[in-house]
KENU-748300 format. One line per field, with one value per residue (C-alpha): residue number from 1; residue in three letters; x, y, z. Coordinates in Angstrom, 1 decimal. Layout:
<recs>
k NUM | ...;
r Ala | ...;
east X | ...;
north Y | ...;
up Z | ...;
</recs>
This chain:
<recs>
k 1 | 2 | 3 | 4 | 5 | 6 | 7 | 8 | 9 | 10 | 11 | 12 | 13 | 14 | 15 | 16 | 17 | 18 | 19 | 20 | 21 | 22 | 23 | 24 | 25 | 26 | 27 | 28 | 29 | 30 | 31 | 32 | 33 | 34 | 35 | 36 | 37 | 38 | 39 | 40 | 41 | 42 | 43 | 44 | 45 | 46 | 47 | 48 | 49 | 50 | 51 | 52 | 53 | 54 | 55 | 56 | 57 | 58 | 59 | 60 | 61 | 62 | 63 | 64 | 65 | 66 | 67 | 68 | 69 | 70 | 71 | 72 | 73 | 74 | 75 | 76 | 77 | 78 | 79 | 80 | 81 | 82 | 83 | 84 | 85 | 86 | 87 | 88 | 89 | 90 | 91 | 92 | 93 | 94 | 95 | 96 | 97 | 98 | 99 | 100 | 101 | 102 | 103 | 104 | 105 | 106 | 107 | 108 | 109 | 110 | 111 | 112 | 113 | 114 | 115 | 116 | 117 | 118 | 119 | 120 | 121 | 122 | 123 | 124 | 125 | 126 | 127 | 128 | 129 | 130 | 131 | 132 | 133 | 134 | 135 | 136 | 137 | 138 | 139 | 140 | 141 | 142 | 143 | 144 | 145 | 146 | 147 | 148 | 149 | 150 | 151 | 152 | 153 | 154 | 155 | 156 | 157 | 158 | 159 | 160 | 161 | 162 | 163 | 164 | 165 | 166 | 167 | 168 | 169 | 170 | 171 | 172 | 173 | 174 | 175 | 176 | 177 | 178 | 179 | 180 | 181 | 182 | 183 | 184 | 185 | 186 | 187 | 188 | 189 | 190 | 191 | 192 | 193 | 194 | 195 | 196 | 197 | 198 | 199 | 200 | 201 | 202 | 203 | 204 | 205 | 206 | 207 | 208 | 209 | 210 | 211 | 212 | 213 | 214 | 215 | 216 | 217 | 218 | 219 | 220 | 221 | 222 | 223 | 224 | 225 | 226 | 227 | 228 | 229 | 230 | 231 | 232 | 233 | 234 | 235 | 236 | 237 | 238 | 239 | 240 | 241 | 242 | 243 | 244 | 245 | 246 | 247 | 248 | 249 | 250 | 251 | 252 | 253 | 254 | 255 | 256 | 257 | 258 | 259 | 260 | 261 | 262 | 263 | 264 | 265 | 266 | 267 | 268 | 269 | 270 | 271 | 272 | 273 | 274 | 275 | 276 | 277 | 278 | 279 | 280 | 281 | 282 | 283 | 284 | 285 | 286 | 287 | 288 | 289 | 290 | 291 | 292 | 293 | 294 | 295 | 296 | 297 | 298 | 299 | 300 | 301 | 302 | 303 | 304 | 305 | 306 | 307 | 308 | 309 | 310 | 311 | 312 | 313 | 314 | 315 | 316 | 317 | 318 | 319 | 320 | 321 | 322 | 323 | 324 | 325 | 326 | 327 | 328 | 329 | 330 | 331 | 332 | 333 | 334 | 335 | 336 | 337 | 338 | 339 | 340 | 341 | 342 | 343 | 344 | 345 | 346 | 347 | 348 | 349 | 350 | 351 | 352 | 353 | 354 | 355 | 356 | 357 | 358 | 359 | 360 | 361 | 362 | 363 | 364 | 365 | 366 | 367 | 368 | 369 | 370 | 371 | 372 | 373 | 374 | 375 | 376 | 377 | 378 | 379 | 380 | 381 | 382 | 383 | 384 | 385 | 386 | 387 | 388 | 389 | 390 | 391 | 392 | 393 | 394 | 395 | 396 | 397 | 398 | 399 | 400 | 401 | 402 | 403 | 404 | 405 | 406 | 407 | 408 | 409 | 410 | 411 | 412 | 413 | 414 | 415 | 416 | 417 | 418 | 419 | 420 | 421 | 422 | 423 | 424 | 425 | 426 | 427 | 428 | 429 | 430;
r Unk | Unk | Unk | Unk | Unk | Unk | Unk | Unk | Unk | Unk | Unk | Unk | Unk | Unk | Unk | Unk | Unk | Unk | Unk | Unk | Unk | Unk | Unk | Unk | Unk | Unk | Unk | Unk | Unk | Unk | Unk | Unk | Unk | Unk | Unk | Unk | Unk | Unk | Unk | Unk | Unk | Unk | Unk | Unk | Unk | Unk | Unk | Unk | Unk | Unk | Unk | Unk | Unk | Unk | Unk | Unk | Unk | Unk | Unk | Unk | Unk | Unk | Unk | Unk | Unk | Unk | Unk | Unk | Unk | Unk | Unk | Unk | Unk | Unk | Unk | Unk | Unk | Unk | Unk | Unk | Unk | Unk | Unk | Unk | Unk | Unk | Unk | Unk | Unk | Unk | Unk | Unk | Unk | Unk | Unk | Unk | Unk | Unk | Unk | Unk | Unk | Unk | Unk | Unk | Unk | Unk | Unk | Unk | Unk | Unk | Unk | Unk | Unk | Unk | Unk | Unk | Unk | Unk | Unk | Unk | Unk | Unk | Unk | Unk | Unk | Unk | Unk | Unk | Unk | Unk | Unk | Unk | Unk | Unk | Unk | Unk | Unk | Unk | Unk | Unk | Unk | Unk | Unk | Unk | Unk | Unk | Unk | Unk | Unk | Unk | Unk | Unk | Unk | Unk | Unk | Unk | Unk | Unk | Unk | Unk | Unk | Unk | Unk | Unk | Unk | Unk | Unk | Unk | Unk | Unk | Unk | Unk | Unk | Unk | Unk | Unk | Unk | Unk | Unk | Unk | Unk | Unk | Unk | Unk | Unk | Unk | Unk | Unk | Unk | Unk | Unk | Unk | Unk | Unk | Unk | Unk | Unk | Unk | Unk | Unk | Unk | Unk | Unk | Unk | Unk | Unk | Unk | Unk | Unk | Unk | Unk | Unk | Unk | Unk | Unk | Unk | Unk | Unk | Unk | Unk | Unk | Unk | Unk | Unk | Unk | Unk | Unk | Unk | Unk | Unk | Unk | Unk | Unk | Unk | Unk | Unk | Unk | Unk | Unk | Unk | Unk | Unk | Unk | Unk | Unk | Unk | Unk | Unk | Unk | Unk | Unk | Unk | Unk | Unk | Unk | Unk | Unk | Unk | Unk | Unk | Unk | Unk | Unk | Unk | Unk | Unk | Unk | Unk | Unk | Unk | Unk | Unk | Unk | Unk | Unk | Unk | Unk | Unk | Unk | Unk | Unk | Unk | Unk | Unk | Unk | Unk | Unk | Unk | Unk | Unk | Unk | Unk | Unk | Unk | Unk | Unk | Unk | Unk | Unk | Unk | Unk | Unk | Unk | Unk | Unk | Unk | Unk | Unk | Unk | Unk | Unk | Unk | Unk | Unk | Unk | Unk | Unk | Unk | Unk | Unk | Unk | Unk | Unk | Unk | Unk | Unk | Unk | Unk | Unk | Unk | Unk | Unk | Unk | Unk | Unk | Unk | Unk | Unk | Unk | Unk | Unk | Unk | Unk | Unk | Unk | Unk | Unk | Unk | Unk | Unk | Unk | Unk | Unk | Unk | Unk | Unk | Unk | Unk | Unk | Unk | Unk | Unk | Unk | Unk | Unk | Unk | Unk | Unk | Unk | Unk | Unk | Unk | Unk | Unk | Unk | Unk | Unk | Unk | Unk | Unk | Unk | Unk | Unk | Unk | Unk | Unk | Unk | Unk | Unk | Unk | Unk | Unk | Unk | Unk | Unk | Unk | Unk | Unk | Unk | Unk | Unk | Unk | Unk | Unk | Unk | Unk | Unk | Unk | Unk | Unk | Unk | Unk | Unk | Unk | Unk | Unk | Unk | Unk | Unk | Unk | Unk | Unk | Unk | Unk | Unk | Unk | Unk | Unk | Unk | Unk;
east 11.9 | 14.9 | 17.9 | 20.5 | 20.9 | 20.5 | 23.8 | 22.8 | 23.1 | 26.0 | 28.1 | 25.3 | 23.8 | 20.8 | 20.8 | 21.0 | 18.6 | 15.7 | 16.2 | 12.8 | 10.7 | 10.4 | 10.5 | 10.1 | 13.3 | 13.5 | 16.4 | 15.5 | 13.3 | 9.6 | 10.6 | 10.6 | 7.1 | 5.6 | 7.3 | 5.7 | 2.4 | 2.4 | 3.5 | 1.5 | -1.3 | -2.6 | -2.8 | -5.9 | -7.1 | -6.5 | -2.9 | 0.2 | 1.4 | -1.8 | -1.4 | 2.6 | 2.1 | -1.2 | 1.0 | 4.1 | 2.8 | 0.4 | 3.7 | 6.1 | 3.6 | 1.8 | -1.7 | -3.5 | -5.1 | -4.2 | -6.1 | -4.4 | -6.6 | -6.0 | -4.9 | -4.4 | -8.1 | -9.8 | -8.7 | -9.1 | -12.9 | -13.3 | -12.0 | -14.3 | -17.3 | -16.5 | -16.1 | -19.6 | -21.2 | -20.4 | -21.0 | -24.2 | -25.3 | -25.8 | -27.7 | -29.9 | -28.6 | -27.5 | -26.8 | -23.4 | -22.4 | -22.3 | -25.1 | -25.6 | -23.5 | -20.1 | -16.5 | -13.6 | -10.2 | -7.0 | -6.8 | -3.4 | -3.1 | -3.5 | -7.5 | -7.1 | -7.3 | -10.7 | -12.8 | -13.9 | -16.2 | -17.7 | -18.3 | -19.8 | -22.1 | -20.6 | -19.7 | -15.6 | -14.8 | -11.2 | -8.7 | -6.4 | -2.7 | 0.4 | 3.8 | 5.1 | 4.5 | 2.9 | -0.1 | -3.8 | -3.7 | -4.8 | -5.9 | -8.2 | -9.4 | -10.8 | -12.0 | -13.8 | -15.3 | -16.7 | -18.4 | -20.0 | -20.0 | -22.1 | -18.9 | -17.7 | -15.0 | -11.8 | -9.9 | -6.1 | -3.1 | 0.5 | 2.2 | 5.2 | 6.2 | 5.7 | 3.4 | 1.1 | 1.0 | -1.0 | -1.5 | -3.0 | -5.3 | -6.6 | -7.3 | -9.4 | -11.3 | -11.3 | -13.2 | -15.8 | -16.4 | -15.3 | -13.4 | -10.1 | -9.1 | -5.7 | -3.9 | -0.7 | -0.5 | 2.7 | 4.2 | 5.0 | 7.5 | 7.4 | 7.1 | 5.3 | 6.6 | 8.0 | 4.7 | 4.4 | 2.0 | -0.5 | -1.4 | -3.4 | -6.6 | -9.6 | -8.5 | -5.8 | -4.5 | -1.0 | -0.1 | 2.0 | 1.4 | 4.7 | 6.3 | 5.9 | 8.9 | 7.8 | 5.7 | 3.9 | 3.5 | -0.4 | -2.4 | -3.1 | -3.3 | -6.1 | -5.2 | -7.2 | -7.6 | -10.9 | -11.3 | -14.9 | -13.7 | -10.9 | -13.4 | -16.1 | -13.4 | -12.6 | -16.1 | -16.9 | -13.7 | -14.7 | -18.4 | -19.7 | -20.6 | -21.8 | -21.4 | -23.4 | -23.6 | -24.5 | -23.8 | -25.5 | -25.6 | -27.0 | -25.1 | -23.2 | -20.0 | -16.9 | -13.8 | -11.0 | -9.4 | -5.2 | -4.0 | -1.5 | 0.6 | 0.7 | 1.1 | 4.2 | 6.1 | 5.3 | 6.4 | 9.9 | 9.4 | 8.8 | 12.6 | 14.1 | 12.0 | 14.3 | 16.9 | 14.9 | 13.9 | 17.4 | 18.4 | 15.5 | 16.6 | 19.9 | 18.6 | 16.9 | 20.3 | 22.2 | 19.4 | 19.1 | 23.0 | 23.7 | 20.6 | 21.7 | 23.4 | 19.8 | 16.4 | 15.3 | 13.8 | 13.2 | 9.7 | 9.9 | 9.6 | 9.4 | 11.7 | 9.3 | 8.9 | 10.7 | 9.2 | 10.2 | 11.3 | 9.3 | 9.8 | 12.1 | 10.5 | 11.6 | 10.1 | 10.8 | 11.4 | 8.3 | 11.2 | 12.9 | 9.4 | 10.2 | 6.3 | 4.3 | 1.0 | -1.1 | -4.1 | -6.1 | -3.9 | -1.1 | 1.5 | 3.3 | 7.0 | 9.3 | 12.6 | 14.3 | 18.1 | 18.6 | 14.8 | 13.1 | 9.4 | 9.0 | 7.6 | 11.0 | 12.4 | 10.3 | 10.8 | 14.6 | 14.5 | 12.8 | 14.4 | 17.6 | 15.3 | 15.1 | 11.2 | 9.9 | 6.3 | 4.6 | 3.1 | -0.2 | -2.8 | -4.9 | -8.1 | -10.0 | -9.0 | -9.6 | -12.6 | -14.5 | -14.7 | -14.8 | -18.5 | -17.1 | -16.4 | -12.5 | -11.8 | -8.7 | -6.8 | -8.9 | -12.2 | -13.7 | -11.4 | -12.9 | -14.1 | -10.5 | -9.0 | -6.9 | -5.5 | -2.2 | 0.1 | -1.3 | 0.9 | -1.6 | -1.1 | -4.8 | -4.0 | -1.2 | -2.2 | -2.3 | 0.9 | 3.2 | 1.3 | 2.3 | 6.1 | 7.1 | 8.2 | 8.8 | 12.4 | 13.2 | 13.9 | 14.6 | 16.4 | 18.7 | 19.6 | 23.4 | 25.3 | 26.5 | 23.1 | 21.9 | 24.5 | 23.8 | 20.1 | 21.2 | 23.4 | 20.5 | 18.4 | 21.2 | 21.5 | 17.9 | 18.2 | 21.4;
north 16.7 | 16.5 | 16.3 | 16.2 | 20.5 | 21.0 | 22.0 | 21.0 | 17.0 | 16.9 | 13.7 | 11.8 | 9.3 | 7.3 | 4.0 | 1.0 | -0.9 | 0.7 | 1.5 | 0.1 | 1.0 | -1.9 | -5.5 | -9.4 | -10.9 | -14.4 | -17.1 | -20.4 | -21.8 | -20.8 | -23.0 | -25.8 | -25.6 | -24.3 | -27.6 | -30.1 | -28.4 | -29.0 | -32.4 | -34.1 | -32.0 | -29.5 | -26.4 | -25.0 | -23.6 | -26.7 | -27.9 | -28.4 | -25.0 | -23.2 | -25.1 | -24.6 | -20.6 | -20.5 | -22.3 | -20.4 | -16.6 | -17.3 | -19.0 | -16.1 | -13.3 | -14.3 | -14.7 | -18.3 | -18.7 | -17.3 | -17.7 | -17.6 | -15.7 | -14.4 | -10.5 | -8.2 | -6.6 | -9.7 | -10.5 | -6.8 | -7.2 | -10.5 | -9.4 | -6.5 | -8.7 | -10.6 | -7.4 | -5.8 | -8.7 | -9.3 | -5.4 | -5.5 | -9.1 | -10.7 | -9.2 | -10.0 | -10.7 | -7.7 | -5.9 | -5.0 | -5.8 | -2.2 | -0.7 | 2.7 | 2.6 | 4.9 | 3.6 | 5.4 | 4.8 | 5.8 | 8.9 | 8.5 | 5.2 | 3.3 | 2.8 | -0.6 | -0.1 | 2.1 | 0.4 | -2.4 | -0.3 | 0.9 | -3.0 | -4.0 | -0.2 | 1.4 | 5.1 | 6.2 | 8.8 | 10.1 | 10.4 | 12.7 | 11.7 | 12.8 | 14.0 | 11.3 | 8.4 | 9.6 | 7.0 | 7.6 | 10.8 | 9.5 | 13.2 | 12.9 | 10.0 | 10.8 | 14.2 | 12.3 | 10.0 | 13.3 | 14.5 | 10.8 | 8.7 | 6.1 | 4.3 | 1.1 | 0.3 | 1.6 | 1.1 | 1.5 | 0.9 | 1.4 | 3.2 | 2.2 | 0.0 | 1.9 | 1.3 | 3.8 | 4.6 | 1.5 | 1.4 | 4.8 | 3.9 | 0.4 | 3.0 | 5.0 | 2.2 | 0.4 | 3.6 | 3.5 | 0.3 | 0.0 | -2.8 | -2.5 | -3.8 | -3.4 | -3.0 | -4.4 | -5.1 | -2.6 | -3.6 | -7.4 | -7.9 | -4.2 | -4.4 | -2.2 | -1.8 | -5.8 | -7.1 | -7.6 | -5.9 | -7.9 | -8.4 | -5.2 | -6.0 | -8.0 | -8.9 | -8.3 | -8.7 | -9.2 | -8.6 | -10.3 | -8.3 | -8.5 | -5.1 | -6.2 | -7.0 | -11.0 | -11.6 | -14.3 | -12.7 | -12.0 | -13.2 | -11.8 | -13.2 | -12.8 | -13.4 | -13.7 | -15.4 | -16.7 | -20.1 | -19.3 | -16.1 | -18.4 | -21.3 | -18.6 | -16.5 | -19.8 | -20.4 | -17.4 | -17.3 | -20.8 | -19.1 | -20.3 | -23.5 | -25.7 | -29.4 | -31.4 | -33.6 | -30.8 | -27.6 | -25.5 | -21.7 | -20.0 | -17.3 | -14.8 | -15.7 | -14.9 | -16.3 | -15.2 | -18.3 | -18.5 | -21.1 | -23.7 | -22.2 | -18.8 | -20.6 | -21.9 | -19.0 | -17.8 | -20.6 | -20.0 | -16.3 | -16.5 | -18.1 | -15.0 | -12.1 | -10.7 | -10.7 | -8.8 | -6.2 | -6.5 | -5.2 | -2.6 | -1.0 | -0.6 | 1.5 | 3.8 | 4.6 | 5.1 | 7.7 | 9.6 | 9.8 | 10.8 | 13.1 | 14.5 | 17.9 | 18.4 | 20.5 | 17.2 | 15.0 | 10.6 | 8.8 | 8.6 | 6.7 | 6.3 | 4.4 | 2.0 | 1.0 | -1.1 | -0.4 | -3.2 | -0.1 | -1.4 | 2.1 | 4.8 | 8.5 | 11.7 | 15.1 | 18.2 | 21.3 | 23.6 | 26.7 | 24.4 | 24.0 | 25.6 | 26.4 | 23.3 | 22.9 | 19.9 | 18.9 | 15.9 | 14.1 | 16.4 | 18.8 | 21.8 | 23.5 | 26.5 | 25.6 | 27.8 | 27.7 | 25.7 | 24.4 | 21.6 | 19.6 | 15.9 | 17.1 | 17.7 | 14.9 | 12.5 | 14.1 | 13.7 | 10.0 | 9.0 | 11.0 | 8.5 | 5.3 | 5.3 | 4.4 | 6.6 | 7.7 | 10.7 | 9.8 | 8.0 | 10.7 | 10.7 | 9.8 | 12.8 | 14.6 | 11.4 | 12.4 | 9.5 | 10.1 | 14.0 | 14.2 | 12.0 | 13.4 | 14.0 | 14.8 | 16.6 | 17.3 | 20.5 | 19.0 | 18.5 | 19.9 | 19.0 | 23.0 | 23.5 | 20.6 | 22.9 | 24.5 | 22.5 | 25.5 | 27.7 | 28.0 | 25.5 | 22.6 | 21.5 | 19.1 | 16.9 | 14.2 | 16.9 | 18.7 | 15.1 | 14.5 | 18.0 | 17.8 | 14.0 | 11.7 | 7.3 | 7.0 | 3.3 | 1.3 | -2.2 | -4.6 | -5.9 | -2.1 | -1.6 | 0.9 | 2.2 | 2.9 | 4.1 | 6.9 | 7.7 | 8.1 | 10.7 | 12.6 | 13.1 | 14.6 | 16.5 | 18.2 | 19.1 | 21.1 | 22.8;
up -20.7 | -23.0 | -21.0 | -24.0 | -23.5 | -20.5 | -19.3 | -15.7 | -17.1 | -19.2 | -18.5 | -17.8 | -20.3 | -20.2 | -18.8 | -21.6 | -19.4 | -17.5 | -13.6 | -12.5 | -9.0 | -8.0 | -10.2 | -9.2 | -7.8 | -8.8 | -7.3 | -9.1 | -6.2 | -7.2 | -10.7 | -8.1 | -6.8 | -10.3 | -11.6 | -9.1 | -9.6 | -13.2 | -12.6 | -10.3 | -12.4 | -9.2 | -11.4 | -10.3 | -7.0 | -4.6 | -4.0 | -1.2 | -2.5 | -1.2 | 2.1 | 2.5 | 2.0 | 4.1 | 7.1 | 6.1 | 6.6 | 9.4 | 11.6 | 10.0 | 10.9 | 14.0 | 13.3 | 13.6 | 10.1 | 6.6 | 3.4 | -0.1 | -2.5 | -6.1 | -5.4 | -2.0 | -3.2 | -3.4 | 0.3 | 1.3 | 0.0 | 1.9 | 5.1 | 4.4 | 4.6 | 7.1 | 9.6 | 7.5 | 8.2 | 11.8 | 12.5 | 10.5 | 10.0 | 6.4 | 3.5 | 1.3 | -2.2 | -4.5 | -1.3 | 0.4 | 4.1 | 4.5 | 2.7 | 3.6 | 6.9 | 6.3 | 7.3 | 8.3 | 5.3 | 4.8 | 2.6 | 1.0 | -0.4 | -3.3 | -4.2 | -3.6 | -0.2 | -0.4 | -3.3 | -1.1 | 0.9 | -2.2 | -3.5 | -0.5 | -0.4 | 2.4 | 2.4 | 2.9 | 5.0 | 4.6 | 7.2 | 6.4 | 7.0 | 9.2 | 8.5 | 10.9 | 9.3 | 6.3 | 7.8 | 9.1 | 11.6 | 14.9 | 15.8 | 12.9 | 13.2 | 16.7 | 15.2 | 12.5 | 15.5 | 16.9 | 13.5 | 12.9 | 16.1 | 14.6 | 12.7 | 13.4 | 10.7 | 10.2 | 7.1 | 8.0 | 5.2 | 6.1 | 3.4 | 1.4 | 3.7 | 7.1 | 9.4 | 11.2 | 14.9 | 15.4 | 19.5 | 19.2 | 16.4 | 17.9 | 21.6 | 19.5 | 18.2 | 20.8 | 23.0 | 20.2 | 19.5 | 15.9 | 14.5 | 12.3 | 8.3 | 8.2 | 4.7 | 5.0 | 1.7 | 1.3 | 4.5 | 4.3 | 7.5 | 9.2 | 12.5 | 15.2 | 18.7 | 17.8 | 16.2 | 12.6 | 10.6 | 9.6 | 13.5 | 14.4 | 12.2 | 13.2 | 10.0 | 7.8 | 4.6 | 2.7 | -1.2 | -3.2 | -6.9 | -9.1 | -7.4 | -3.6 | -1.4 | -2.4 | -5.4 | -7.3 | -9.9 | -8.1 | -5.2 | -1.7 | 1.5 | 4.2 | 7.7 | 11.1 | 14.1 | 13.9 | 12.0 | 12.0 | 9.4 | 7.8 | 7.1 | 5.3 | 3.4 | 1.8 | 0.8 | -0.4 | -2.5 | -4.6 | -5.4 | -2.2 | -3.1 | -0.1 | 0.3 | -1.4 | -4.1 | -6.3 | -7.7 | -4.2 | -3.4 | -0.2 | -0.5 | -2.7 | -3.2 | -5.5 | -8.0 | -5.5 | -4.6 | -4.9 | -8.2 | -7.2 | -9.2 | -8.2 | -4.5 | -5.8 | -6.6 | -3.8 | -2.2 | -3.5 | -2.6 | 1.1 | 1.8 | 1.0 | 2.2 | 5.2 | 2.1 | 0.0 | 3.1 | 4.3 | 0.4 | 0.8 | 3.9 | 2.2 | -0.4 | 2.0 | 3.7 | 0.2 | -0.1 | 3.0 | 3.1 | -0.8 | -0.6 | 3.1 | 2.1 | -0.6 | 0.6 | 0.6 | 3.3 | 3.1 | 3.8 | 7.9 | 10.6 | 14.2 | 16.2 | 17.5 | 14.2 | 11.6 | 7.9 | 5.5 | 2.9 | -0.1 | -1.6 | -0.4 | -1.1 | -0.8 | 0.2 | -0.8 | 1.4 | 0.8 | 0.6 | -2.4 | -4.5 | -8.1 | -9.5 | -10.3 | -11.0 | -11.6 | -13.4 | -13.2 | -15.7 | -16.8 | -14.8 | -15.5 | -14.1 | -13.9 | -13.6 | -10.9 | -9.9 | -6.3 | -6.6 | -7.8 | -7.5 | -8.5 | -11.6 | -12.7 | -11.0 | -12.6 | -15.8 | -15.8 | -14.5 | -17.4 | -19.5 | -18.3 | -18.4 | -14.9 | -12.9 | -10.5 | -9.3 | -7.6 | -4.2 | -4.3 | -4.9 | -1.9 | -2.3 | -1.3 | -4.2 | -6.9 | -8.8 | -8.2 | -4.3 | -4.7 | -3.0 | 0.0 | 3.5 | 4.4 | 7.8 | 9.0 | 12.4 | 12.4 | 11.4 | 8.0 | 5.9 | 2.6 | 2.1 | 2.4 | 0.3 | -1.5 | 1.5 | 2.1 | 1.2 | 4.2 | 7.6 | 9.6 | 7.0 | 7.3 | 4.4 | 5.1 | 2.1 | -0.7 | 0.5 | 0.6 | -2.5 | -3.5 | -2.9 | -2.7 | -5.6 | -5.4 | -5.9 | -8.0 | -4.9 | -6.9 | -5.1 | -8.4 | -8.8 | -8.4 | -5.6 | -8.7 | -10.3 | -7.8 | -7.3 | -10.7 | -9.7 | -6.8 | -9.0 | -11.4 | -8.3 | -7.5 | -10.6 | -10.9 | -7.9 | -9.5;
</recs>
């Protein structure tokens, strides 16, 4: 999109320096550890970094044990396992935890969150979502409990920040015996009804990639309560090795631990994450108030919840959709006066050098899991994936995918940026 004649953006000129989603944050601090790493010459995957983070998230969150490892999917795969392998008992070598059996998963999300079932040869079956929290459906998850009864996983990530209606997702499993992974690798100090995220799962994962509320650079962090689940995540995360004398291996096991060094910035991170949400949440309300009087509507939430607003998001009126269409890698508008779709939107942020993103594609409609089951409010509703225009909404994923956008939410980004950023969405609806 080429906004230079388009009357609608006269005035406006592109940004000298790019308006990005969501970037590291660094205040001097994580130098510090990095430093004392290098210097005492613990650079690799044992170090007072890893312990100082591993005690400083399990105290902050709430849960007994944490485990440093080298990204949120390396933890989300290990805490995985350790729920396969307690639901199914251990497998023989070149076979997954879950081999064969079928888990229930969050359906919009990143694939992070989903890929794990497939590494370990387990089956996803989509939950489609809700407008309420833009989370797993607990309606649909019960219906999906109804269509395959024999489940005992759940696969639950808390979007953008948000967390789900987890209470009413932990009854459900709870009636049918099935155990709970929880993805809070968006959602880094939201709370639920008072309890952090991160507390809900048997176990439970955190992430600390480059454009999370704290970074370090990479890394992930698995949480439980069971040292029994601590001690083997930490075993299979340094290839398994057993102790002996000599290089020994009963098991399968994996390159996933946390460097010292990536401990350290993250070290220097953890200080000032209630800043950084604080900051977040800030953004949010600059949105929802300079976007107030536009078809327009923010992420939500429930009051019993507290998101840490990693990413603020809008959504678009259905009666204030100009024509869009969408292909598997390209998309296509109409322009129409008083309308708009995050095609456009998109377009004309970047045009000003300002970051933005369409909501996560769910995965029900990623070719790569096209021949799985998705389950909606109303029942299977993959026959009818397409069907999130029609009055009943039997698609909830596909329409917020449909009609939302990932505004930059950067915490270094100016007020006055950031009105700049609202007038540019208020002149695509012009």
């Amino acid at each position: 999109m080429d906004c230079r004649n388009d009357p609608r953006f006269q005035g406006i000129e592109p940004f000298e320096s790019k308006i990005w989603l969501s970037s590291p944050t660094m205040h001097g601090e994580e130098q510090k550890w990095v430093n004392e790493a290098i210097e005492t010459n613990w650079v690799s995957t044992v170090g007072r970094n890893i312990d100082e983070i591993e005690r400083m998230t399990a105290e902050l969150i709430g849960r007994k044990y944490a485990v440093a490892l080298s990204s949120g999917t390396a933890a989300l795969h290990l805490a995985i396992k350790l729920v396969g392998e307690k639901l199914y008992g251990q497998p023989k070598v070149g076979h997954g935890t879950l081999e064969g059996k079928k888990v229930f998963a969050s359906d919009m999300t990143f694939d992070a969150t989903d890929n794990p079932i497939a590494y370990e040869g387990g089956e996803a079956v989509f939950i489609d979502t809700e407008y309420d929290t833009w989370n797993m459906d607990p309606i649909a998850l019960e219906k999906a409990f109804e269509l395959y009864p024999e489940v005992r996983l759940i696969v639950v990530a808390h979007l953008y920040g948000t967390p789900g209606k987890m209470d009413e997702i932990k009854a459900i499993a709870d009636r049918h015996g099935a155990l709970i992974v929880e993805d809070a690798a968006e959602s880094f100090l939201g709370t639920y009804k008072g309890i952090q995220t991160g507390c809900f799962g048997e176990v439970s994962i955190f992430s600390w990639n480059g454009n999370k509320l704290i970074t370090g650079s990479s890394g992930g962090m698995l949480l439980t309560d069971e040292l029994e689940w601590a001690n083997k995540a930490r075993k299979w995360s340094t290839q398994s090795r057993e102790d002996a004398a000599w290089y020994q291996h009963e098991e399968l096991g994996y390159n996933y631990r946390m460097s010292n060094i990536i401990a350290g910035i993250v070290r220097g991170q953890l200080p000032y994450a209630k800043e950084h949400k604080a900051q977040k949440k800030a953004i949010y309300e600059r949105y929802k108030k300079g976007l107030r009087d536009l078809p327009v509507r923010m992420n939500p939430y429930r009051e019993e919840s507290e998101p840490n607003f990693w990413l603020s998001c809008l959504m678009i009126d259905s009666h204030a959709m100009c024509q869009q269409v969408r292909g598997e890698k390209e998309s296509l508008y109409v322009t129409e006066s008083g309308k708009s779709c995050p095609t456009e939107i998109l377009a004309a942020l970047t045009f000003f050098h300002v970051e933005g993103r369409p909501i996560w594609k769910p995965m029900h409609m990623q070719p790569i899991y096209q021949m799985n089951a998705f389950v909606t409010k109303n029942g299977n509703g993959r026959a009818q994936s397409n069907a999130y225009i029609a009055s009943n909404r039997i698609d909830v994923g596909a329409d917020i995918f449909h009609r939302g956008v990932c505004l930059p939410s950067d915490n270094k980004m100016t007020e006055e940026q950031q009105d700049v950023v609202i007038d540019i969405i208020h002149r695509c609806f012009e």
